[in-house]
Backbone as CSV, one residue per row, in Angstrom:
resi,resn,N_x,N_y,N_z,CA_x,CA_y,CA_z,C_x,C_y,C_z
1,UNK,-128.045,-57.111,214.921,-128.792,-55.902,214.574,-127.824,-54.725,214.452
2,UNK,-127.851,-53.884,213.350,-127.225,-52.762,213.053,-127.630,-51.853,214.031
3,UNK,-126.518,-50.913,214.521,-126.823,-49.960,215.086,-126.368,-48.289,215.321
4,UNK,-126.542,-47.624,215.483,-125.787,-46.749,214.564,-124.731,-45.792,215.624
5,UNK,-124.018,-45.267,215.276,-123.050,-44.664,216.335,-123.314,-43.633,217.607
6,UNK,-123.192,-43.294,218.282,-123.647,-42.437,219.329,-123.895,-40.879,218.512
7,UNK,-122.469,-40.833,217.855,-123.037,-39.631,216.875,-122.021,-40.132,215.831
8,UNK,-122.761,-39.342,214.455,-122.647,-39.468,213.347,-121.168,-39.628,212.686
9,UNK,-120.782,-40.207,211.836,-119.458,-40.511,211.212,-119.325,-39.408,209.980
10,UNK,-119.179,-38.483,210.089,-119.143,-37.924,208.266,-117.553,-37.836,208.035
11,UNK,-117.286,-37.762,207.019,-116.094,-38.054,205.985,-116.097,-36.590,205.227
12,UNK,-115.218,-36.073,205.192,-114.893,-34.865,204.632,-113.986,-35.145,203.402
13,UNK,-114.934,-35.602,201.906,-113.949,-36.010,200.727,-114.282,-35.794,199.495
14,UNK,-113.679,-35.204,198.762,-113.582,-34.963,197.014,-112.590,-35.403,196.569
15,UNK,-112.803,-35.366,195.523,-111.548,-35.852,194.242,-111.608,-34.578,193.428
16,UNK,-109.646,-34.630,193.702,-109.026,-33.519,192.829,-107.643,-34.149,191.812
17,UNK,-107.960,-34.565,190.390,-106.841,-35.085,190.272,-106.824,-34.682,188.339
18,UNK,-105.559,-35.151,188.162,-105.179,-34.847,186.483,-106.058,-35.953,185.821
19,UNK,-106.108,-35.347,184.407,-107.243,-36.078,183.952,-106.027,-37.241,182.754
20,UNK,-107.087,-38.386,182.911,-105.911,-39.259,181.823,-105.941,-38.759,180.560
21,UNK,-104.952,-39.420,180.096,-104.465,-39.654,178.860,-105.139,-39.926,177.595
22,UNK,-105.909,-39.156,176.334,-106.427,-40.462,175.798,-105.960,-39.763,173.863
23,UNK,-105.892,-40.124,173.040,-105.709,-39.306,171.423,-105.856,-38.378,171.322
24,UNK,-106.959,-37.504,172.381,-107.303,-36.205,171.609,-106.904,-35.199,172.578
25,UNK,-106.623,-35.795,173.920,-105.701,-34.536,175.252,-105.006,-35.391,176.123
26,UNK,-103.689,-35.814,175.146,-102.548,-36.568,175.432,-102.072,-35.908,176.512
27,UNK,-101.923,-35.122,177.135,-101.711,-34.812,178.446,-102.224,-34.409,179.422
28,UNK,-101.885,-34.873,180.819,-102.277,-34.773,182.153,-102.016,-33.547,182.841
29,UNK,-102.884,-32.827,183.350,-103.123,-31.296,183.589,-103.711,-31.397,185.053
30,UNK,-103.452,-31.280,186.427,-103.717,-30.944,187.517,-104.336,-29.854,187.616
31,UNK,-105.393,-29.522,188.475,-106.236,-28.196,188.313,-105.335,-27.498,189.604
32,UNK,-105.756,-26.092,189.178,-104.956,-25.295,189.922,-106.188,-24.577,190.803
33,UNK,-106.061,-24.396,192.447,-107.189,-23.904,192.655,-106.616,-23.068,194.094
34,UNK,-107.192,-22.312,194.194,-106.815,-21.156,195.249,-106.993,-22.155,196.630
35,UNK,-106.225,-21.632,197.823,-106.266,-22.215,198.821,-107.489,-21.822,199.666
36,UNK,-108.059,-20.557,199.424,-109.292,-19.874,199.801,-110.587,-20.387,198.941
37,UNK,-109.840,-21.222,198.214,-111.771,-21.294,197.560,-111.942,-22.936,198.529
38,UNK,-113.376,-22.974,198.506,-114.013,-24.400,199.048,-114.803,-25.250,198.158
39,UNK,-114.303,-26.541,198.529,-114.491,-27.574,197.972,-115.350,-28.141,198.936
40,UNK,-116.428,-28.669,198.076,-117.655,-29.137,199.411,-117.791,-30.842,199.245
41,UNK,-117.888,-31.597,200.016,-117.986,-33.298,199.978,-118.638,-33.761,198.799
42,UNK,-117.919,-34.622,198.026,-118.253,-35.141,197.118,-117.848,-34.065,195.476
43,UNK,-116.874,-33.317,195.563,-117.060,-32.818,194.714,-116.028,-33.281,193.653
44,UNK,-116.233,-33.592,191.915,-115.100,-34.059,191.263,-114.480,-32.944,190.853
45,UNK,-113.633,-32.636,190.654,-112.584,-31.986,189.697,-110.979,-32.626,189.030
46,UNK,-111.079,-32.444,187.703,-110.385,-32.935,186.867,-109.715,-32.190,186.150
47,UNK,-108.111,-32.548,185.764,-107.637,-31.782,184.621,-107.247,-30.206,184.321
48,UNK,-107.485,-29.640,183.388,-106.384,-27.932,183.168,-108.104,-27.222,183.696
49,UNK,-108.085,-26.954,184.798,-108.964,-26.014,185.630,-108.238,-25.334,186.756
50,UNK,-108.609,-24.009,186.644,-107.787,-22.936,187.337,-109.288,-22.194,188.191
51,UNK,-108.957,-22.259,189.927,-110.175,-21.609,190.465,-109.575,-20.915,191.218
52,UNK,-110.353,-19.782,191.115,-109.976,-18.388,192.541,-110.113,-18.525,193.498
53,UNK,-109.778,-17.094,194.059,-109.828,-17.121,195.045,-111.265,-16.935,196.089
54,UNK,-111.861,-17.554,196.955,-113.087,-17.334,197.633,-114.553,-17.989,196.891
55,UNK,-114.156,-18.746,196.304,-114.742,-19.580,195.293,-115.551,-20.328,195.995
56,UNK,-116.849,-21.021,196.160,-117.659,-22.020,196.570,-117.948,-23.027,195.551
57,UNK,-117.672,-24.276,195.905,-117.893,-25.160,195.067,-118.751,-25.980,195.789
58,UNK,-120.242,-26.427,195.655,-121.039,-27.089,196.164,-121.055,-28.264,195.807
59,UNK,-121.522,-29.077,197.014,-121.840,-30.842,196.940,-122.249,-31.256,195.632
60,UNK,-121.624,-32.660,195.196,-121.731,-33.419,194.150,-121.640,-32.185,192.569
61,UNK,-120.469,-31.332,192.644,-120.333,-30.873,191.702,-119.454,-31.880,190.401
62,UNK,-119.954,-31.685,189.290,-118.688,-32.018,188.124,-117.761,-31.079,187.529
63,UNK,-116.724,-31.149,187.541,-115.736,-29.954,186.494,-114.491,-31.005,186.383
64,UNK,-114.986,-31.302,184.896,-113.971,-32.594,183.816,-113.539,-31.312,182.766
65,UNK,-112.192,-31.219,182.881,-111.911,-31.131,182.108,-111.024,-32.341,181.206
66,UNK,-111.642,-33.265,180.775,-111.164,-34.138,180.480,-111.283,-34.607,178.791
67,UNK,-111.599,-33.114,178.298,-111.771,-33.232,176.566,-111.530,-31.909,176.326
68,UNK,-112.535,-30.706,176.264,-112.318,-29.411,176.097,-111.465,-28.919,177.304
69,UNK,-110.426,-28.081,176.826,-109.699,-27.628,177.623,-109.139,-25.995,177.254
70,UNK,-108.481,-25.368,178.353,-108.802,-25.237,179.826,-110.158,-24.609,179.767
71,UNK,-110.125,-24.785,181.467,-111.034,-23.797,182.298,-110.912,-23.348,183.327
72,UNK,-111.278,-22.058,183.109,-111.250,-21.041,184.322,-112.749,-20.542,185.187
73,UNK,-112.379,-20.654,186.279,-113.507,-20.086,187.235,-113.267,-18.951,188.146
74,UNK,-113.685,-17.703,188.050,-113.088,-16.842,188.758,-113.456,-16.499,190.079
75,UNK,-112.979,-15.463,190.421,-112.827,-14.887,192.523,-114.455,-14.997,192.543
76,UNK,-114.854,-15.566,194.054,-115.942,-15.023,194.883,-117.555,-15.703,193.544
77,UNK,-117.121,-16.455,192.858,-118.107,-17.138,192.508,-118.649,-18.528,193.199
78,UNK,-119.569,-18.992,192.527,-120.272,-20.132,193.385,-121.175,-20.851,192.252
79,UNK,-120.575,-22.519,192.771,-121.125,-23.186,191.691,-122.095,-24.017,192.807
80,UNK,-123.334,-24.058,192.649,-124.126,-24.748,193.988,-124.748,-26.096,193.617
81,UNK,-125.106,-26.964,194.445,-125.144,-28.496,194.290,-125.225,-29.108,193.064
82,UNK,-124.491,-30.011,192.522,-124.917,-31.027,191.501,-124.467,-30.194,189.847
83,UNK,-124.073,-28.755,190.024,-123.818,-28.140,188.971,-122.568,-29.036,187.705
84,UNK,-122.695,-29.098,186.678,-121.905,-30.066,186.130,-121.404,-28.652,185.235
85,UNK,-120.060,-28.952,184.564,-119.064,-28.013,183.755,-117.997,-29.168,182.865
86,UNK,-118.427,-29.103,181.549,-118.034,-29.996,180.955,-117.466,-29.328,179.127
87,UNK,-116.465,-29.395,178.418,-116.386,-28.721,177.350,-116.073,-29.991,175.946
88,UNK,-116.542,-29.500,174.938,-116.144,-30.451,173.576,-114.799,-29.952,173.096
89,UNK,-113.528,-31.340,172.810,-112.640,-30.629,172.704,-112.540,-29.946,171.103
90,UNK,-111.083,-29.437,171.211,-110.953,-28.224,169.998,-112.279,-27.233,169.679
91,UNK,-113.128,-26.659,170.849,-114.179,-25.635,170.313,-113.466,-24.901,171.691
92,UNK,-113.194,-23.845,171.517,-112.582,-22.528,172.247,-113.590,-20.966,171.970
93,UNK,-113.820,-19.989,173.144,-113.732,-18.378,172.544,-112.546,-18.288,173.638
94,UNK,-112.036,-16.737,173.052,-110.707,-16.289,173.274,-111.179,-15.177,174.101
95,UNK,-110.929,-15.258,175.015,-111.053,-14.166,175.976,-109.719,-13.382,176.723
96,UNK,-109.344,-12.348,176.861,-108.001,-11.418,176.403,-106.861,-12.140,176.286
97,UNK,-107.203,-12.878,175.242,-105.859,-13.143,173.954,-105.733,-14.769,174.263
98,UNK,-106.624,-15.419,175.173,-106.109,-16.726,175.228,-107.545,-17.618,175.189
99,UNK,-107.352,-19.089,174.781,-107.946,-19.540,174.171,-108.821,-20.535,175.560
100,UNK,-110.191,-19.910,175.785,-110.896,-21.605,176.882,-111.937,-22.226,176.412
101,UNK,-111.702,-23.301,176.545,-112.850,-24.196,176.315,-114.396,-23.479,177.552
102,UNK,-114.227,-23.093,178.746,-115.032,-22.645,179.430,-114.135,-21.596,180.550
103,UNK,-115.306,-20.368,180.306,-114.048,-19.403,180.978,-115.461,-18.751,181.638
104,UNK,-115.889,-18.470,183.440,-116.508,-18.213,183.945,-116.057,-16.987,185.124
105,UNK,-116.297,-16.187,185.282,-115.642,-15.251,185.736,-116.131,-14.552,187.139
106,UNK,-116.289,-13.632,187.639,-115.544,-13.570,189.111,-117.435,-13.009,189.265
107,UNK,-117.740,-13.601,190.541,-119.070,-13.240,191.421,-120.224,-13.572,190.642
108,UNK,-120.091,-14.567,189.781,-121.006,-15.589,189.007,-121.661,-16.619,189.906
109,UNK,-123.063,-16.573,189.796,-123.555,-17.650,190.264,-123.974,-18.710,189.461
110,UNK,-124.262,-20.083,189.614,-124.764,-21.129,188.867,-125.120,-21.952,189.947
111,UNK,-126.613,-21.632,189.637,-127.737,-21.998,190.744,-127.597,-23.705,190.669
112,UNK,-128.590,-24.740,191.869,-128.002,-25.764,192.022,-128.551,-26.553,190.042
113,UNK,-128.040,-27.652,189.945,-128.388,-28.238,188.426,-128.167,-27.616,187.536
114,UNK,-127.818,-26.439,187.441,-127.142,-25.749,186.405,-125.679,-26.621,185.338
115,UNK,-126.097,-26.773,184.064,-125.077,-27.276,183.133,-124.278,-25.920,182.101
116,UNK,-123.037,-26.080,182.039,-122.383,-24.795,181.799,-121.415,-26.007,180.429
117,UNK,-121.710,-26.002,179.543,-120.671,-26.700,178.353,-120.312,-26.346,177.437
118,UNK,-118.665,-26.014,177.400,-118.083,-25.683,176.596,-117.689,-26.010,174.957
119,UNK,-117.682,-25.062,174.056,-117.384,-24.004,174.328,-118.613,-22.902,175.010
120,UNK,-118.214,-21.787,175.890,-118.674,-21.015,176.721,-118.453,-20.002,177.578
121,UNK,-118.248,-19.196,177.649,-118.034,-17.296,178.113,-119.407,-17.207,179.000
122,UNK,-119.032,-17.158,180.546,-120.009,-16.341,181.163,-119.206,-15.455,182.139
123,UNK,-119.498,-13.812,181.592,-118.574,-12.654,182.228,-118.839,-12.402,183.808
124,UNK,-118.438,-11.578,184.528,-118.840,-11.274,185.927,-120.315,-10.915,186.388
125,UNK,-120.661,-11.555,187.480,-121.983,-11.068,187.999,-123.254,-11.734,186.830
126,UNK,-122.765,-13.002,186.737,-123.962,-13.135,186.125,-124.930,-14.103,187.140
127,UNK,-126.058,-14.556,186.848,-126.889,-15.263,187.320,-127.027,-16.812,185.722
128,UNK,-127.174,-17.947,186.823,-127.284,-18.772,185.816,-128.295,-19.975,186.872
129,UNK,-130.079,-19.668,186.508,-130.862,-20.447,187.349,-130.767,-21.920,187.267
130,UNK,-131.605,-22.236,188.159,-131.657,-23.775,188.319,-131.710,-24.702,187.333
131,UNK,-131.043,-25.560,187.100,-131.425,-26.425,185.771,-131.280,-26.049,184.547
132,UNK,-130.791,-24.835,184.454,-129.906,-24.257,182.654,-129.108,-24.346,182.566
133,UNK,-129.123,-24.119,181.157,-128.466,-25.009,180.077,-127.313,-23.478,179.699
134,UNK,-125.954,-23.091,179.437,-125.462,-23.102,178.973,-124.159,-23.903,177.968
135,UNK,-124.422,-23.682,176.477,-123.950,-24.529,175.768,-123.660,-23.636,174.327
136,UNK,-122.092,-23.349,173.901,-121.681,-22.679,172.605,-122.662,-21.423,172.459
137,UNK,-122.035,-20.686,174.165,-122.826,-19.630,174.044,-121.632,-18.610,174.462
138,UNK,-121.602,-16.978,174.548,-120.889,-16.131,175.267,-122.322,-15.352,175.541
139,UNK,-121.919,-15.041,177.156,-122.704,-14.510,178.450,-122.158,-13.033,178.881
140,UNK,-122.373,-12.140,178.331,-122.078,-11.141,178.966,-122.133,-10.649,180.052
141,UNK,-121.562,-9.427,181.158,-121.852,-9.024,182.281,-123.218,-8.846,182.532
142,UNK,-123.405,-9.203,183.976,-124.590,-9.290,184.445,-126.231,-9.477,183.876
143,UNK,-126.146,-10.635,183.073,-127.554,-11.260,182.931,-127.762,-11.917,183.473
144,UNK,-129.002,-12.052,183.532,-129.894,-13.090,184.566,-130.590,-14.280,183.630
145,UNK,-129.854,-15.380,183.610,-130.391,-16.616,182.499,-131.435,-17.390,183.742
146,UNK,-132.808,-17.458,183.820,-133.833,-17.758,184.341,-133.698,-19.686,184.713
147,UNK,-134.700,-19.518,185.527,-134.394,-21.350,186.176,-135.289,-22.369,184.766
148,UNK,-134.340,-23.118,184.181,-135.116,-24.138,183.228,-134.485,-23.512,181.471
149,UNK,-134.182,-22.479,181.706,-133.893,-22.005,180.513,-132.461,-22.784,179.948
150,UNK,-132.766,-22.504,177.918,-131.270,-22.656,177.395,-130.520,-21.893,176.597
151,UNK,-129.463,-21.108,176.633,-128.573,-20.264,175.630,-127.652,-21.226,174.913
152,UNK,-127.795,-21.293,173.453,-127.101,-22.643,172.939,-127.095,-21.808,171.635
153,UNK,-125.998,-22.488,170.362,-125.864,-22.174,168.871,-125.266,-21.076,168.490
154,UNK,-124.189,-20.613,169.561,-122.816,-19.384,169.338,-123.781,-18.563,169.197
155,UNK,-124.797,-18.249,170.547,-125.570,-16.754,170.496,-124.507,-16.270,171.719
156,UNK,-124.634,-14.369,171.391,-124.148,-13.763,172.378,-125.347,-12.680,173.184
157,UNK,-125.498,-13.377,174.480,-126.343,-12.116,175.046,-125.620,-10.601,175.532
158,UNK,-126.266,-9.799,175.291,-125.334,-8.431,175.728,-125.762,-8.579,176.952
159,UNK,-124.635,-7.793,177.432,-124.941,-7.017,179.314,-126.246,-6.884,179.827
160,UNK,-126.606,-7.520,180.880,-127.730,-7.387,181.648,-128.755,-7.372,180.841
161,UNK,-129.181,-8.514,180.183,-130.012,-9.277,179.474,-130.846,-10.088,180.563
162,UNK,-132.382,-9.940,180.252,-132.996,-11.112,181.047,-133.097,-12.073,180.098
163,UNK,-133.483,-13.488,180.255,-133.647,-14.410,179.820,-134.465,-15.204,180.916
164,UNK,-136.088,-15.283,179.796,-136.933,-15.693,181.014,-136.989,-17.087,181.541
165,UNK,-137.809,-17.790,182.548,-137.623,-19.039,182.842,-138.329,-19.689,181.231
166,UNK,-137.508,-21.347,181.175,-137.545,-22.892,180.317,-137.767,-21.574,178.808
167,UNK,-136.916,-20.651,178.405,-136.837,-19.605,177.503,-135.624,-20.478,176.459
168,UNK,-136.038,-21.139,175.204,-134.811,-20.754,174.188,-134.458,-20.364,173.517
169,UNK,-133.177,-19.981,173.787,-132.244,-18.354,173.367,-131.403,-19.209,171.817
170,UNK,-131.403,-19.731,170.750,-131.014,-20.365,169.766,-130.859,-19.892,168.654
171,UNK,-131.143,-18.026,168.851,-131.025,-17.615,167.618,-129.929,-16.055,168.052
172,UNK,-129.338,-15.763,167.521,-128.876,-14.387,167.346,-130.256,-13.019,167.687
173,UNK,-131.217,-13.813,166.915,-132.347,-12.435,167.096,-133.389,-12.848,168.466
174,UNK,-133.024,-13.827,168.515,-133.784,-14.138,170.003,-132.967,-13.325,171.109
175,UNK,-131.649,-13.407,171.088,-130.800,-12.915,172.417,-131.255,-11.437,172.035
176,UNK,-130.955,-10.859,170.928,-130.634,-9.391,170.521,-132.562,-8.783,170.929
177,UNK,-133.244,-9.604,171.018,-134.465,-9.075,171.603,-134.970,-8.921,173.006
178,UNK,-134.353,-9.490,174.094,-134.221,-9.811,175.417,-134.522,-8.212,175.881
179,UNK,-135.150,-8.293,176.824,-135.108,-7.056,177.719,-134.329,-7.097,179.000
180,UNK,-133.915,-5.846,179.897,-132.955,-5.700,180.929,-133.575,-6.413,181.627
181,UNK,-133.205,-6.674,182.739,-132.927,-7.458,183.834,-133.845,-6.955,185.144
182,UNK,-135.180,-6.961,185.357,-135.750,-6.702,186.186,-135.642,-6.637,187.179
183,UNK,-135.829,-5.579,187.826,-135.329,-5.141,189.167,-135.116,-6.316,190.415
184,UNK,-136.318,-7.246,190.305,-136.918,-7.834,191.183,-135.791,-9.215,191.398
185,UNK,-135.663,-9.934,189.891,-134.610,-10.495,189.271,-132.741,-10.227,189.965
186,UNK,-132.997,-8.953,189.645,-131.303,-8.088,189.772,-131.109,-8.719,191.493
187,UNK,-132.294,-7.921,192.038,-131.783,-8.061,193.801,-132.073,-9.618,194.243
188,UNK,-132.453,-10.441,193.792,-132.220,-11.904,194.129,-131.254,-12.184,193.828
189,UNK,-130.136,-11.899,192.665,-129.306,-12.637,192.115,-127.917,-12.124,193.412
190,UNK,-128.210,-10.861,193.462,-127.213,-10.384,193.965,-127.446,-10.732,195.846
191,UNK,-128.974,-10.654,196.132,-128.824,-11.568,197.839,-128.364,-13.014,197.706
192,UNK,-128.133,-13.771,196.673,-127.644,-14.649,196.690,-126.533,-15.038,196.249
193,UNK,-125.488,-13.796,195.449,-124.333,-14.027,195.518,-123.841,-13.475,197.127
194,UNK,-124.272,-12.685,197.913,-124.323,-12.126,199.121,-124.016,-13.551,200.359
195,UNK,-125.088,-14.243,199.870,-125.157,-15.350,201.102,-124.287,-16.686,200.656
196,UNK,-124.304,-16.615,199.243,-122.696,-17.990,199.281,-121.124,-17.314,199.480
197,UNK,-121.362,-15.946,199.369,-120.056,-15.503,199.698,-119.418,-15.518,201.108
198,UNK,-120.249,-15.498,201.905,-120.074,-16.487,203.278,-119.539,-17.821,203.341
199,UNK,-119.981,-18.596,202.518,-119.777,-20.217,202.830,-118.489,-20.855,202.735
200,UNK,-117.036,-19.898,201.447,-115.856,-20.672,202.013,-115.375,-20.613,202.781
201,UNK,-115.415,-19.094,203.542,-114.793,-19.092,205.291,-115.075,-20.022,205.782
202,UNK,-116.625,-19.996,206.057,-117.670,-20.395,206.860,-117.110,-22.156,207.229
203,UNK,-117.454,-22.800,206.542,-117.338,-23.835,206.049,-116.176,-24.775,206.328
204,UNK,-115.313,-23.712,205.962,-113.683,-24.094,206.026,-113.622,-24.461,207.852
205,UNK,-114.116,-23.288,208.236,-113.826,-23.288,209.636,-114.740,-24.557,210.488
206,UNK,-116.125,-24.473,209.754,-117.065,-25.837,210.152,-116.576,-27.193,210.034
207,UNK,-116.031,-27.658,208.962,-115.839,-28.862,208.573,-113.619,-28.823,208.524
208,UNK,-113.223,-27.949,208.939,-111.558,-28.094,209.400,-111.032,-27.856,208.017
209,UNK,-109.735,-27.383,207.956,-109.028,-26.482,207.237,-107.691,-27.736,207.064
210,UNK,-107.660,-28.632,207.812,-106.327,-29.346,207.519,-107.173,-30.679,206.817
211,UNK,-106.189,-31.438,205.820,-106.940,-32.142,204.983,-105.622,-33.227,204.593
212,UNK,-105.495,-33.944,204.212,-104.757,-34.916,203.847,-104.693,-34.971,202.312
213,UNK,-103.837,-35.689,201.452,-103.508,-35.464,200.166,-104.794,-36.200,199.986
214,UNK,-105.454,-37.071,200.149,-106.813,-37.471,199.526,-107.916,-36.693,200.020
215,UNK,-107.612,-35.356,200.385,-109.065,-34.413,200.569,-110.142,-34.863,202.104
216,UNK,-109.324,-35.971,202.609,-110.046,-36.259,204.198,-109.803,-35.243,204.986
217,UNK,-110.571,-34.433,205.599,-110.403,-33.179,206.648,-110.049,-33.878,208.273
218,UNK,-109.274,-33.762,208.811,-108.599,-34.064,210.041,-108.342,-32.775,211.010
219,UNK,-108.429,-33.320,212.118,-107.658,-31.904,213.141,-108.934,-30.652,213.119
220,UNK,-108.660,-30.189,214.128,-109.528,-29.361,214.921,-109.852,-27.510,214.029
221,UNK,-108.893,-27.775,213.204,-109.191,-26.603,211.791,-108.618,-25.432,212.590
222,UNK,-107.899,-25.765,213.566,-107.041,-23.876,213.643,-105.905,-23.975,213.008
């Protein structure tokens, strides 16, 4: 008869590694990622990805860069459970003077199930709800893209755009009609960039700070 341990066994492990080889991104690119951002169990990362500093990366995340390339994720953002980040290669926007397949920027949230695929621009402070879809879109500062919704077909939303919930944004005159960002909207997005901005300290210090080249956490974390 199975029985189970006095207390629990957990494993502290992700995969962080260069992405292979194949015709169309003949080379192997290691992601570059701040020593302050957190990586939460189970999370993949692959290939030319560059993450900041204070960064949260939640359980069973994807970020392949393993076709569209690079990508950037900036300071004090948070990608929360199951969020996938994926780009088509050779489709790029250029953001000051250089070319990403997905370029996400600093105190961005992307609520849990959120899909972000490049090509794709989402600027600082944005909100990106549960289960949307960004796809061959640019995201300006601080909009709020609603839970279920999709921005897709090289639309650009301006600054602090709402976009309501399972809403699709597929046209140029659809985004350019959007109204601001409701108050009610604004202060959720921002109590909840508030409360993951806690979690890489946090975390780090919960689950130990020393780690082995395969991402196993060991030792007592001072």
């Amino acid at each position: 008869m199975f029985r189970y341990p006095a207390s629990p066994l957990n494993t502290y492990s992700y995969f962080v590694g260069a992405n292979p080889p194949t015709s169309f991104n003949p080379y192997s690119y290691f992601p570059t990622i701040d020593r302050t951002a957190f990586l939460s169990p189970f999370t993949f990362i692959v290939g030319n990805v560059t993450i900041r500093r204070q960064t949260f990366i939640g359980p069973f995340v994807s970020i392949r860069a393993d076709e569209g390339i690079p990508f950037y994720i900036g300071k004090e953002s948070n990608l929360q459970d199951a969020v996938i980040i994926h780009g088509l290669k050779d489709e790029h926007y250029q953001v000051k003077g250089k070319k990403y397949s997905v370029f996400i920027g600093d105190k961005v949230t992307c609520a849990h199930g959120s899909l972000i695929n490049g090509p794709a621009v989402i600027e600082d402070h944005v909100f990106v709800g549960f289960n949307a879809i960004v796809f061959n879109a640019w995201v300006e500062k601080g909009v709020y893209i609603s839970a279920g919704a999709t921005v897709t077909n090289g639309v650009k939303l301006r600054a602090n755009s709402f976009v309501p919930p399972n809403a699709s944004i597929d046209s140029q005159e659809k985004a350019d009609s959007l109204s601001p960002v409701p108050k009610n909207a604004a202060d959720f997005a921002k109590e909840v960039q508030r409360v993951n901005s806690e979690f890489p300290p946090a975390y780090s210090l919960y689950l130990g700070k020393k780690k082995c080249s395969c991402g196993v956490a060991y030792g007592d974390g001072t």
